[in-house]
N, C-alpha and C positions, 0 to 999 in steps of 0.2 A: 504494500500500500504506500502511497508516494504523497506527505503532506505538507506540501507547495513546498517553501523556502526554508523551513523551522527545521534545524542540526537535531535531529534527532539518531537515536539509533536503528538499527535495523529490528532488532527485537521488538521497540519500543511501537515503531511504527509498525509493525504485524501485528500488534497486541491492538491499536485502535488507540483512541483518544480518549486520554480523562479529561476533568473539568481543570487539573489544577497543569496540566502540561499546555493546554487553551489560556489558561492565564498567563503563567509565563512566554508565551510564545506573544501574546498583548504585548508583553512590558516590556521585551525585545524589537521587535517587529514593529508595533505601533508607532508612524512620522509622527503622531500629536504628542507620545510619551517623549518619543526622541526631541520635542522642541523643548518643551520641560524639562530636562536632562543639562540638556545646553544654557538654561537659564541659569540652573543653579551653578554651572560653571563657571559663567560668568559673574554669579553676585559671588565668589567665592574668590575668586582673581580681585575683584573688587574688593573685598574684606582686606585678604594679603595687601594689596596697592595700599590700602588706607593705611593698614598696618603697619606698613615701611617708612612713613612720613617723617618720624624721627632719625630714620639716616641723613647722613648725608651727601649731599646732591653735586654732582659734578658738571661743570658748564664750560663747554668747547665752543669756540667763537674764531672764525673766519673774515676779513674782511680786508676788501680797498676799497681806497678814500685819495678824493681830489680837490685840491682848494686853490682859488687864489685870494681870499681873504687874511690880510694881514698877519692876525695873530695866529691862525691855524696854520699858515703859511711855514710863520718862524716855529712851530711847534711841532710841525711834521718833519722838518729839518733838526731840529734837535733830539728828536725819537729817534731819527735815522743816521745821528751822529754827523750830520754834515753842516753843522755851523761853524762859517770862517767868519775871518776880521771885518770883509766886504758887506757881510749881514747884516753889519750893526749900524752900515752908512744909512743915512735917515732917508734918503733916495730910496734907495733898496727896501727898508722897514715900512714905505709908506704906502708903495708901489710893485711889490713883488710880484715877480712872475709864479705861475700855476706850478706845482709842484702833488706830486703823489706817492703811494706807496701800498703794499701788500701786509699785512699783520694777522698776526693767532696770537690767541690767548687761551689759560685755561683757569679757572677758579672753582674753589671747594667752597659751600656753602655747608654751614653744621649751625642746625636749630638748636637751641639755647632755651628757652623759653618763649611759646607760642600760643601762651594763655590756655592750655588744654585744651586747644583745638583739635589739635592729631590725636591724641585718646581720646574724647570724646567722637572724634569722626571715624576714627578704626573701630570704639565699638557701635557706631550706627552702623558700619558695613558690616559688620561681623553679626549682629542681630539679624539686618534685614538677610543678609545669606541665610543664618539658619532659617527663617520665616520661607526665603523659597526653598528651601531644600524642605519642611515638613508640608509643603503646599506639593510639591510635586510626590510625597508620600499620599498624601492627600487623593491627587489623581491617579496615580495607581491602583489605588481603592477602589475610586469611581469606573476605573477601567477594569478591573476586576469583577465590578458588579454590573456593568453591561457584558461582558463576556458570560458570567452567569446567568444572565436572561436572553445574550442569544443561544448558547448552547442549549438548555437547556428547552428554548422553546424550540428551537430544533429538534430535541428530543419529542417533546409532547406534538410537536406537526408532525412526526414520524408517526407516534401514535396515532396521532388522528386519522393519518392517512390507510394504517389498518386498523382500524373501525370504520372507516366510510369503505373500503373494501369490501368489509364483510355484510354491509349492509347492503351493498349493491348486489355480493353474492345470493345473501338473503332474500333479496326484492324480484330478483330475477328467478330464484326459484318459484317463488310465490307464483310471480308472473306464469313461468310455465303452468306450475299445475291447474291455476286459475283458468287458461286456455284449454288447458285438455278438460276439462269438467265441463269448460262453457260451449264445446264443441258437441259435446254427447249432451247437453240440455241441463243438466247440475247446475248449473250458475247462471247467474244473469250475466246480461252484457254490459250493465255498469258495474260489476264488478271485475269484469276483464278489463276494464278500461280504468277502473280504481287503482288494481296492479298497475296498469303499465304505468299511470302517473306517477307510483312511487317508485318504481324501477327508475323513471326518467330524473325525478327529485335527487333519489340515492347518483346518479351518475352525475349531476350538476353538484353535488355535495363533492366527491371527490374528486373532481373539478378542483372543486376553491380549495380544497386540503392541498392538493397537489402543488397548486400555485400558492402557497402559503409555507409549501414546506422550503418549495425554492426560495424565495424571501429569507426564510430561516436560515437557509444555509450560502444566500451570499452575505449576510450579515455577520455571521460569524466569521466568513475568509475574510469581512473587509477589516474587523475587529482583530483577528489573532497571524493573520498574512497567510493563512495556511488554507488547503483546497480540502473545502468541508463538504464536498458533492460524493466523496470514496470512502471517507472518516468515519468509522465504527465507534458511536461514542459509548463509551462503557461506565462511565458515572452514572449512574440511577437516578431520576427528580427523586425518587423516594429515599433516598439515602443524603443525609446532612450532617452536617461533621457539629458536635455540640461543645466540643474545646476550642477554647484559643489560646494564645502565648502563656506560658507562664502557672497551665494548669488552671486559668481564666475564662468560664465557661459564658456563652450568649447571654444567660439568663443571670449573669452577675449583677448586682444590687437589685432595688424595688422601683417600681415607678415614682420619680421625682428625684431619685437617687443621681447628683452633681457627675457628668461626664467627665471623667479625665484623660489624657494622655490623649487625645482626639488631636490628628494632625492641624487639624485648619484649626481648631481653637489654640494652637500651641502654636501657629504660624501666625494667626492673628494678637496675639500675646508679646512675640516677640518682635511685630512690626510695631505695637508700642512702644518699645523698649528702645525699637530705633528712632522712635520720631523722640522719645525723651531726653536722648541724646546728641537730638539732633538740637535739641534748645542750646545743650552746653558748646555747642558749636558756634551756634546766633551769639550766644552772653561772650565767649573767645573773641570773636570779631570785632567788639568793643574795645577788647583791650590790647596793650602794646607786644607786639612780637620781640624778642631780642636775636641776636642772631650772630656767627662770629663768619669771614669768609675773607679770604686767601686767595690769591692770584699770580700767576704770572702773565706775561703780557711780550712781545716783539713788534718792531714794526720796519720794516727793511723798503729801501727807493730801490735808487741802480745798484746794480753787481751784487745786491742783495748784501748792502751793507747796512748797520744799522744798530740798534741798541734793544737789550731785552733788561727787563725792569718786575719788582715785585711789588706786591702791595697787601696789606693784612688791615680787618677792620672790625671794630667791633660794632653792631648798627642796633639801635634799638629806635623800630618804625612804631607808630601809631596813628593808624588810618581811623578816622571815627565820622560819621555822616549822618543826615537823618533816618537813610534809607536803612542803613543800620537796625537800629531800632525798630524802624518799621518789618524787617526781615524776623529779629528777634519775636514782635507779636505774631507772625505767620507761624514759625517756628511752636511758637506754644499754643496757636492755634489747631497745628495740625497734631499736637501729642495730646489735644484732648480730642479730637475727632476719632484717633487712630486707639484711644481709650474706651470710649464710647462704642466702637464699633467692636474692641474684643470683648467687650461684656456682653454686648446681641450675638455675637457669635454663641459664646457659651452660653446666653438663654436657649437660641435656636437649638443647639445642641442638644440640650437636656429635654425639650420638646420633642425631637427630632426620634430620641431614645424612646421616647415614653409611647410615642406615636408606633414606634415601631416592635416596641413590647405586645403591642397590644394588636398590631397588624398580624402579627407569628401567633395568640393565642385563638384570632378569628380566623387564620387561614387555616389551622390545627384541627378547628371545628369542621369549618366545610370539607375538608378533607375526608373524616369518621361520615360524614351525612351522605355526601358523595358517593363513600364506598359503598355503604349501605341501597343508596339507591341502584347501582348497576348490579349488585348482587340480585335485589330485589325483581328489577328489571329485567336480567338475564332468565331468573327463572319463571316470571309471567311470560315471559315471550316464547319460551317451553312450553309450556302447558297450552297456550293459547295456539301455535302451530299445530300439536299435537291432534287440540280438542277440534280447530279446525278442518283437518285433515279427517276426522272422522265424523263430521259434517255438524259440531255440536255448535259452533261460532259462527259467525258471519266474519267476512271479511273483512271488517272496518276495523274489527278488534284485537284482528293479527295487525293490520297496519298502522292500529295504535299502539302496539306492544313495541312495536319496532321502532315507533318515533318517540315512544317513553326510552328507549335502552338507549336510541342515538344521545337523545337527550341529555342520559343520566352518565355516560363515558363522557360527555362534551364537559360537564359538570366538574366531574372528577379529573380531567387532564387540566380545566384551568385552573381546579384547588391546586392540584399538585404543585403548578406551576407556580401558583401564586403564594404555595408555603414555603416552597424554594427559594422564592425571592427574597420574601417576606423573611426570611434568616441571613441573605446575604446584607439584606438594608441595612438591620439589625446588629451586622457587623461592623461595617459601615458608618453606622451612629455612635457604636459605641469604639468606633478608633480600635476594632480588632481585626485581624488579617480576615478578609473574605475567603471563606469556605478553607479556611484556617491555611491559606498558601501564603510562604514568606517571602520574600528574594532568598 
């Protein structure tokens, strides 16, 4: 069996497809995983960059330069070491001719004191990295729990597609013996023509199954990159995994019971933490930098003669403006927004839980009702060919037996489906690996 692009192995892929080899093969495969991947690369680069601001900086400089203004005249001649006696004739000093030259330089710049800008801004980048690296945990998740509802509703379109099978098998028997009765005078001929419309109904039913399972399974190749049209999937809907990390089962705490360790609430947490820091950045920009920097310097005319020269300085700047200020109230503007916004996170969260507590105890139900009903079904629809067959029924009642049994499988595959889910959300909410797969 051959699935699409995903490094599997030979064995593995003989064996058919679980749920949790479809996940990972997401978080591989997936270009939207892959662009969240790359984000957090980048705010991570960015974290280090900010981080390194306390070294210090080394600055290379290239340059020529052409004057004939007086002083720069006599001052490029002196860099260049070619001031004669004739320089100093007040002719010459007043009126000099154009003169040029070529020079490098190099200087060491080392921060001193920077009003706790650089710390303050390595740990804004180093906060906001971690916030996208637990966001892109986050989507994992989310990509984890659409992979579980397209697999598995691949699975239950599979089913469906043998139930509407058997119905059509069903329908079409009917239909014959309906004819051969209605031919020797046993039957009416609306009830030969009863049959065929359900024969016809049953063959428009798996129709739409058929086309639905296709849907199913390009949903899944477009999800996991793998060709889900040959894929044996061997995960059960009726099988769900009830651990997670750490011996941490779905049904950990009560409803109302505080979400913890949930990636987007821990991403939104820590995007505070950088806008918080990002104030002690605004309140830095106030104050004076100190700074110590170190130079050499050359500058050469003809034959590349000339003079090279050093220089050491200690500078202490202080820029201070309105906009300043003004920057500073953005600054605390935006760490109570980004405050605000991780307390509705963790409301939503703990809603979110509670919602979905209670989605996995109503899916749990229709499932027991469900099953009950096709059992129930399965054996009216016995009894009732049976009874008809030996002329005790009328027709309607065998074709209502058959549209209670369709009925009651159609019931039962979207319980399934929707208890399956209904534990991955669950997972989901509560910040636990879905259907317990880890990287």
């Amino acid at each position: 069996m051959m699935l699409g692009a995903v490094a599997m192995s030979s064995t593995a892929a003989a064996d058919g497809l679980r749920i949790e080899d479809a996940i990972r093969s997401a978080w591989t495969k997936n270009p939207g995983l892959a662009a969240g991947a790359h984000q957090v690369d980048a705010a991570r680069a960015e974290a280090q960059a900010a981080g390194d601001g306390h070294w210090p900086t080394l600055a290379l400089t290239a340059k020529g330069i052409g004057t004939s203004e007086p002083v720069g005249v006599f001052g490029i001649k002196l860099d260049e070491q070619r001031i004669t006696q004739a320089d100093f004739n007040p002719v010459t000093l007043n009126s000099p001719g154009p003169v040029g030259g070529i020079g490098l330089g190099a200087a060491i710049v080392v921060p001193i004191w920077m009003g706790g800008r650089i710390i303050a801004g390595a740990n804004a980048a180093d906060a906001q990295a971690g916030a996208e690296a637990r966001s892109q945990e986050r989507r994992r998740q989310e990509m984890a729990l659409a992979v579980v509802q397209a697999y598995f509703g691949l699975e239950v379109a599979a089913q469906g597609v043998r139930y509407a099978e058997d119905v059509l098998e069903q329908a079409r028997e009917t239909e014959r013996f309906v004819r051969e009765r209605n031919q020797k005078g046993l039957l009416l001929d609306a009830d030969s023509a009863r049959a065929t419309a359900f024969r016809a109904q049953a063959e428009a039913e798996l129709a739409a199954m058929t086309q639905q399972l296709s849907s199913a399974r390009a949903a899944l190749s477009m999800l996991t990159g793998m060709d889900a049209d040959k894929a044996e999937l061997l995960t059960s809907v009726e099988t769900a995994t009830t651990v997670g990390p750490a011996g941490l089962g779905r049904e950990q705490g009560k409803p109302g019971t505080a979400v913890t360790g949930r990636p987007d609430v821990e991403a939104a947490r820590l995007r505070s933490l950088a806008a918080e820091e990002g104030i002690g950045v605004s309140r830095a920009a106030v104050l004076p930098e100190i700074f110590a920097q170190a130079g050499v310097d050359t500058l050469r005319g003809p034959n590349f003669h000339g003079a090279t020269w050093w220089s050491a300085a200690l500078v202490v700047r202080w820029q201070i403006g309105v906009s300043s200020f003004r920057s500073l109230q953005a600054a605390e503007a935006r760490a109570a927004a980004a405050a605000s916004a991780a307390r509705w996170q963790e409301v939503q969260a703990n809603r979110e839980a509670d919602e979905a507590r209670r989605a996995v105890a109503t899916a749990d139900a229709r499932v027991l009702s469900a099953r009950e009903a096709v059992t129930a079904s399965e054996s009216a629809r016995s009894l009732r060919q049976a009874r008809f067959r030996d002329g005790l029924l009328p027709l309607t009642d065998v074709l209502d037996a058959e549209a209670a049994l369709a009925g009651a499988r159609a019931l039962l595959l979207r319980s399934q489906l929707e208890t399956r889910i209904a534990r991955a959300q669950l997972d989901l909410a509560l910040g636990l690996p879905v259907e317990g797969v880890q990287s």
